[in-house]
C-alpha positions in Angstrom: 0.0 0.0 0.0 1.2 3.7 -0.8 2.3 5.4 2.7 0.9 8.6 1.1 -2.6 7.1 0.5 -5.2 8.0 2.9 -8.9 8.0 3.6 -11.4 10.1 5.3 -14.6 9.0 5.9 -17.3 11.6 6.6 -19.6 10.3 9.3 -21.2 13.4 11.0 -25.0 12.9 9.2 -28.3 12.9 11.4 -30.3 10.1 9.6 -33.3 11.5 10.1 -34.8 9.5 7.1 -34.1 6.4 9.1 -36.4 7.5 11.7 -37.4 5.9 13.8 -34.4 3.6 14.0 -32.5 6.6 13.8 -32.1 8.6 16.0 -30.5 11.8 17.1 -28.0 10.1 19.3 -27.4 7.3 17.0 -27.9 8.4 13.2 -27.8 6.3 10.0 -23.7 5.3 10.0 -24.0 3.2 13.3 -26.7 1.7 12.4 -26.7 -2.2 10.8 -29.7 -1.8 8.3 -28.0 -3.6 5.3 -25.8 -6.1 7.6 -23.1 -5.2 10.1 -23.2 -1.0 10.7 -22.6 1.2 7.7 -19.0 2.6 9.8 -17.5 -0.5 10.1 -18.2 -1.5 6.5 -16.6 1.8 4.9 -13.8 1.5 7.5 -12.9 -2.4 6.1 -13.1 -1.5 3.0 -11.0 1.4 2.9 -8.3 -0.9 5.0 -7.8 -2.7 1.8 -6.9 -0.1 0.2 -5.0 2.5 1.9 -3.3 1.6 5.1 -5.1 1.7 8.4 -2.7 3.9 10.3 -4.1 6.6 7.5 -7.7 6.4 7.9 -9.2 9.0 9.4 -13.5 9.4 11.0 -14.9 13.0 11.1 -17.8 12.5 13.3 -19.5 14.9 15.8 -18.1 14.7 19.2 -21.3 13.4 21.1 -20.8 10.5 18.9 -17.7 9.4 19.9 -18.5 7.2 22.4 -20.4 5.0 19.7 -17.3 5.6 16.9 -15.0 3.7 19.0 -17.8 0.9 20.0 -17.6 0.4 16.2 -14.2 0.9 15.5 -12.5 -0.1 18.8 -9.0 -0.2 16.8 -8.6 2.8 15.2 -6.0 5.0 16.8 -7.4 7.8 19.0 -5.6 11.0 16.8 -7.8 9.1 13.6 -10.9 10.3 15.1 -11.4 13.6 14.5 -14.6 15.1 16.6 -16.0 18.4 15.2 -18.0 20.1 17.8 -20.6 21.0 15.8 -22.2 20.2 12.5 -21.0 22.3 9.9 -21.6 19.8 6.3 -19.2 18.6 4.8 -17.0 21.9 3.6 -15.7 22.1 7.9 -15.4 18.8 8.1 -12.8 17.9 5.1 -10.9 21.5 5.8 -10.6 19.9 9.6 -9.6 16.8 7.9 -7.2 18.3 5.2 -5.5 20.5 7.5 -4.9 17.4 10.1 -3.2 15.2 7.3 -1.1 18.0 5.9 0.0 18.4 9.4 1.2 14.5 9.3 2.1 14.3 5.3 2.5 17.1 3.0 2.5 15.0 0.0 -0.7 13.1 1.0 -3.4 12.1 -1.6 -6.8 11.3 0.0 -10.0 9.9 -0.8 -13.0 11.3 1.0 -16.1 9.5 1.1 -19.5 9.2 2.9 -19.9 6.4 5.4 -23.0 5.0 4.7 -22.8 3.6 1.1 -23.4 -0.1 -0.2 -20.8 -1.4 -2.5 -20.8 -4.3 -4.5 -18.0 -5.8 -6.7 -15.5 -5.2 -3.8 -12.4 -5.7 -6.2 -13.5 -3.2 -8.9 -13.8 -0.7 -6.3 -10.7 -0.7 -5.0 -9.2 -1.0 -8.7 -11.5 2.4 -9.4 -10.2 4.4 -6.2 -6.1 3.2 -7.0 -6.4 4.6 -10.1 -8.0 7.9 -9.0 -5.7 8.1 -6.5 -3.0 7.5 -8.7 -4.2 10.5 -11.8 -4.6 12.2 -8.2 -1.0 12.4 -7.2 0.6 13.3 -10.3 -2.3 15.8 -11.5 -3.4 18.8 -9.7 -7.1 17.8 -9.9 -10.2 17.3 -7.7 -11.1 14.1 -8.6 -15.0 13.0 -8.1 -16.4 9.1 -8.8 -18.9 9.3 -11.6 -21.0 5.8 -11.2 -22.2 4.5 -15.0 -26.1 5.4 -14.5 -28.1 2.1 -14.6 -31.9 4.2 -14.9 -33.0 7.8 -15.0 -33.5 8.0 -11.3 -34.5 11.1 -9.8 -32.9 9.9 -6.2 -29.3 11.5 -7.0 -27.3 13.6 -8.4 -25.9 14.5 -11.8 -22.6 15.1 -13.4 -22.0 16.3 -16.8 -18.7 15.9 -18.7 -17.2 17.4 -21.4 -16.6 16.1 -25.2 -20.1 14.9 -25.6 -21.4 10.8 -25.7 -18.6 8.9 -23.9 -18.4 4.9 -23.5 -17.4 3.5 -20.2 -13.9 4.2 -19.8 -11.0 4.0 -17.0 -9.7 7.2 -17.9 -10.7 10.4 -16.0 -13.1 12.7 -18.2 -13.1 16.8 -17.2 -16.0 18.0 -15.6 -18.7 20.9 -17.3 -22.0 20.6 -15.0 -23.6 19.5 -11.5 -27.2 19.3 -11.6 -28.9 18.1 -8.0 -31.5 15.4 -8.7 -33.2 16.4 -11.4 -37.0 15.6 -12.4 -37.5 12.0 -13.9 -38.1 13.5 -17.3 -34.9 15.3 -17.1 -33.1 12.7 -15.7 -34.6 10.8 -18.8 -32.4 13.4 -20.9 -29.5 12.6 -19.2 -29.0 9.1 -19.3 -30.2 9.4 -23.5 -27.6 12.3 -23.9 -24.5 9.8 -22.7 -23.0 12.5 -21.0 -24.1 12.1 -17.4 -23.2 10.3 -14.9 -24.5 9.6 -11.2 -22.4 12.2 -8.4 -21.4 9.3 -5.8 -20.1 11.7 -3.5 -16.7 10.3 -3.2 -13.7 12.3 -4.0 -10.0 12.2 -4.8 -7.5 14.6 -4.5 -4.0 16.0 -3.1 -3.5 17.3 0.3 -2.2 20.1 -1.0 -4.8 20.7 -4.2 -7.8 20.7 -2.1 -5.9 23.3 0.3 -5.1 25.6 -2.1 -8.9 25.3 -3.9 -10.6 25.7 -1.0 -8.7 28.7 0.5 -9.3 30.3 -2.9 -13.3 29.5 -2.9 -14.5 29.1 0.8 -12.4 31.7 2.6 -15.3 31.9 4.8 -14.7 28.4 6.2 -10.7 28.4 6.1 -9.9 31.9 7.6 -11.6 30.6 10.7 -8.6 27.4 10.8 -6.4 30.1 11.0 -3.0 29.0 13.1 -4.7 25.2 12.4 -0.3 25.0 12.0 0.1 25.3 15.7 -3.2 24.2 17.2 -4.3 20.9 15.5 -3.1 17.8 16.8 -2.0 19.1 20.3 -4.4 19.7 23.4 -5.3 22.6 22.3 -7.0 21.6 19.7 -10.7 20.4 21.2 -10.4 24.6 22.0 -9.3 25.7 18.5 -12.1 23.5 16.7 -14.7 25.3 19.5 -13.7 28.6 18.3 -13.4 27.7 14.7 -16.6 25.8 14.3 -19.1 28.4 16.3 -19.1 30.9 13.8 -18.5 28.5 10.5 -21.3 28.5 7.3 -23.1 25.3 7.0 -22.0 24.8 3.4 -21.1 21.3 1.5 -17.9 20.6 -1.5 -20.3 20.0 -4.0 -21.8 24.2 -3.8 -18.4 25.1 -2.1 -16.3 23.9 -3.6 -17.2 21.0 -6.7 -19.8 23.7 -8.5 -17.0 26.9 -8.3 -13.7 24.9 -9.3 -12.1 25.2 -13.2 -9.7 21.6 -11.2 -13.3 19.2 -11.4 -12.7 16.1 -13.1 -14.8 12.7 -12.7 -13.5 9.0 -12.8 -15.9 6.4 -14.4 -16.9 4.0 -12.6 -18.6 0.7 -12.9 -18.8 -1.0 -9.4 -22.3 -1.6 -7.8 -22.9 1.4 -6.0 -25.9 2.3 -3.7 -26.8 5.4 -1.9 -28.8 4.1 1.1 -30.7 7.8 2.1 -34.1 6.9 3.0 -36.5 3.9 3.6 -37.3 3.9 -0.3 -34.0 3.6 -1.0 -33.4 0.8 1.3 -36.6 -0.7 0.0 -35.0 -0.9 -3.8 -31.7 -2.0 -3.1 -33.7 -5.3 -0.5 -31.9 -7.9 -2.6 -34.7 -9.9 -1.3 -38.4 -9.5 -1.8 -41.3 -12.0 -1.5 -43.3 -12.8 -4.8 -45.5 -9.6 -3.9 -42.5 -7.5 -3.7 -42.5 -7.1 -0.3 -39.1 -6.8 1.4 -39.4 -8.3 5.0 -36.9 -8.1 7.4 -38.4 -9.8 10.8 -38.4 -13.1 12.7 -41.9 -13.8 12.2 -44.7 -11.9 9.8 -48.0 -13.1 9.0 -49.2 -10.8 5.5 -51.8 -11.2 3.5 -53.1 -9.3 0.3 -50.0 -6.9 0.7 -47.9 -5.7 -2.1 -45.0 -3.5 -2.5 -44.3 -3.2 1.5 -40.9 -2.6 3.0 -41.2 -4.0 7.0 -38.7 -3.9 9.4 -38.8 -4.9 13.0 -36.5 -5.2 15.8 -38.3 -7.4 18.2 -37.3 -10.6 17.7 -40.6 -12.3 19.9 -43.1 -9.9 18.2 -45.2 -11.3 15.0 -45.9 -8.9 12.9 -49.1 -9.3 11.1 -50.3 -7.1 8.2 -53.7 -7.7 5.8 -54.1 -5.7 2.5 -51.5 -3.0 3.3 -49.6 -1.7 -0.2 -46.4 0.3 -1.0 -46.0 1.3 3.0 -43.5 0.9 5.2 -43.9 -0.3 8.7 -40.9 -0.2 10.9 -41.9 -1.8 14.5 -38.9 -1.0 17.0 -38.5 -0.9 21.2 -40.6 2.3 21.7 -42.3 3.2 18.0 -44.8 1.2 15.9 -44.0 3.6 12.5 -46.8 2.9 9.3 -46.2 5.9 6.3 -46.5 6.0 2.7 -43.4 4.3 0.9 -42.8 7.8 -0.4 -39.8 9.8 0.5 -41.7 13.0 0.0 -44.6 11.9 2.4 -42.4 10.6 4.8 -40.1 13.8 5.2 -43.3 15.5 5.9 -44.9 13.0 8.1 -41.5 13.3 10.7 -41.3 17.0 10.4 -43.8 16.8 13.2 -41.2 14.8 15.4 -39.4 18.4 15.6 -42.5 18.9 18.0 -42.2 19.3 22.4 -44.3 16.4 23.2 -42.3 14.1 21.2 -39.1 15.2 22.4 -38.4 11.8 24.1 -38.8 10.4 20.5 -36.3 12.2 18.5 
C-alpha cells in the first residue's frame, strides 16, 4: 500500500430519514440496516486499500463514544470530533489541515460512510487509479457511477466532449445538476454525457488546500494557526472557536460547483446510496413474490404488495392484511406505518421536531 494514500470517511450525518431507528444520538452510520453498521463497512473497506494507520473518522463529538464501539482499533488521533455540525465543507478542511500536518505530500479519498458497494475488487481498482491520476495531476477528482436508470434519487454530473463509452480514464468536468425531475433525468442518461455524483472524492492534500482557501475563505480563515493548534491539546479549543461561527456549506456548492480543477473518474462498481427507507426498499436484494421486502423473525401478511417491514423485536409477530407500498418499521418504543414515499415521509416526521415528542427524537 502507498504510505501517502489515505482516507477520510465523513460520518457526522443525522439520519433522520431512518427515523425511527434513527435517532439523534445514533444516526444512519451506526446503524446495521444492510448487515453489520454502515461505519465499520466503509472503515474495512477502505483498509484494503490505503493503510489503516491513515484512515481518518470525522464525526460529531457526542458520537464518539459509539465511533470507537464500532471501530474499537482505530488510533485515538484518527478520530477527528467536530463540535458542531458544519456539512461537509468544515469537516474535510478539519480533515485536510490534520493530514497535511502529518504528510504534505498526502493524496486522499474522501467518502461518505454510509454507502453499499458491491464488486468489492473493482472498487478498490476504481479508487487506486483515482488516487494514482490524483498524485501526479493537480485535480479534484469526483467518482462518476455508470447510470443504470433515470433515477430522480441523485445527483448528476455532466462531462465534457459529448457521448462517452465506459472508460477507466478520467473525463473533465462541465456541470452539476442536483436530482433532477425524472423526465430530465430521462435526458441525461439518452444524452450519454451524465453520470451519477457518488459523493466520493479524490485529491491531493495540498490541491484541495489551495482550492478551498481560494473559494470558501469563509470556512478556512476561521482554521487560521490550524499550523500550531491541530493535533495538540489545544486543539478540542481551537475546533470550539473555529466551528461556532462556520457556514453550513457542503464541497459539491463550495467547492465541486466553483472549481475550473473538477474532473470525474468512471466508474462501474455496484454502487448504492442508502438515504431513505425507499432507498433501502430498492436496493432489499430480497423480496417475496408480492415485492414485499421483510426483514423480521416472524410476519404473518396477506393481500399486501410492494411493502418494506422492518422490525427489531425478535418475539413480536408482525401481522399485516391488505397494506400496499407502506412501510412499517416496529422497533423498542415506536410502531411507525407511512407512505413508501420519501416526500410523504419527510413531511410525516417534520412533526417529530414537535415538544411532546421530544423523548422520540
Amino acid at each position: 500500500m502507498n504510505p501517502n494514500h489515505y482516507c477520510v470517511i465523513m460520518a457526522g450525518g443525522s439520519g433522520n430519514w431512518f427515523w425511527p431507528v434513527a435517532r439523534e444520538n445514533r444516526p444512519k452510520e451506526f446503524l446495521s440496516i444492510t448487515g453489520k453498521p454502515f461505519l465499520q463497512e466503509t472503515y474495512n473497506r477502505f483498509s484494503e486499500i490505503v493503510p489503516r494507520k491513515n484512515i481518518l473518522v470525522v464525526t460529531l463529538e457526542r458520537y464518539a463514544k459509539e465511533a470507537r464501539k464500532i471501530l474499537p482499533d482505530i488510533p485515538e488521533e484518527n478520530l477527528l470530533l467536530e463540535p458542531y455540525s458544519r456539512h461537509t465543507t468544515p469537516c474535510m478542511a478539519y480533515a485536510t489541515y490534520t493530514i497535511l500536518r502529518r504528510n504534505p505530500e498526502a493524496v486522499i479519498v474522501a467518502t461518505p460512510s454510509d454507502h453499499v458497494i458491491r464488486d468489492e475488487e473493482l472498487f478498490k481498482f476504481s479508487i487506486l487509479n483515482a488516487l494514482e491520476y490524483a498524485g501526479r495531476e493537480p485535480v479534484l477528482m469526483t467518482l462518476g457511477i455508470v447510470p443504470k436508470s433515470p433515477s430522480d434519487n441523485f445527483g448528476y454530473i455532466q462531462v465534457m466532449g459529448g457521448r462517452h463509452n465506459v472508460t477507466d480514464k478520467p473525463l473533465k468536468v462541465k456541470t452539476f445538476t442536483e436530482k433532477p425531475s425524472e423526465d430530465l433525468a430521462k435526458v441525461f442518461i439518452r444524452s450519454g454525457e451524465f453520470y451519477w455524483n457518488s459523493g466520493i472524492f479524490v485529491w491531493s492534500a495540498e490541491t484541495i488546500r489551495k482550492e478551498m482557501e481560494r473559494l470558501v475563505p469563509e470556512v478556512t480563515r476561521l482554521f487560521t494557526g490550524w499550523e500550531e493548534n491541530l493535533g495538540t491539546p489545544g486543539e478540542k479549543t481551537f475546533l470550539e472557536h473555529a466551528y461556532a461561527d462556520c457556514p453550513k456549506i457542503s464541497l459539491d456548492h463550495g467547492v465541486m460547483e466553483k472549481t475550473d480543477s473538477a474532473w470525474l473518474y468512471p466508474a462501474t462498481f455496484g454502487w448504492y446510496d442508502i438515504g431513505s427507507w425507499e432507498a433501502l426498499y430498492n436496493y432489499a436484494p430480497v423480496k417475496d413474490r408480492k415485492g414485499n421486502a421483510v426483514r423480521c423473525d416472524k410476519s404473518l401478511m396477506d393481500e399486501c404488495h410492494g411493502n418494506l417491514v422492518l422490525q427489531t423485536n425478535p418475539k413480536k409477530l408482525v401481522a399485516l392484511n391488505g397494506l400496499k407500498d407502506f412501510i412499517v418499521v416496529d422497533t423498542e418504543d415506536v410502531l411507525m406505518i407511512c407512505p413508501r414515499d420519501d416526500k410523504a415521509f419527510k413531511d410525516f416526521i417534520s412533526d417529530i421536531a414537535m415538544p411532546d415528542f421530544e423523548d422520540y427524537r
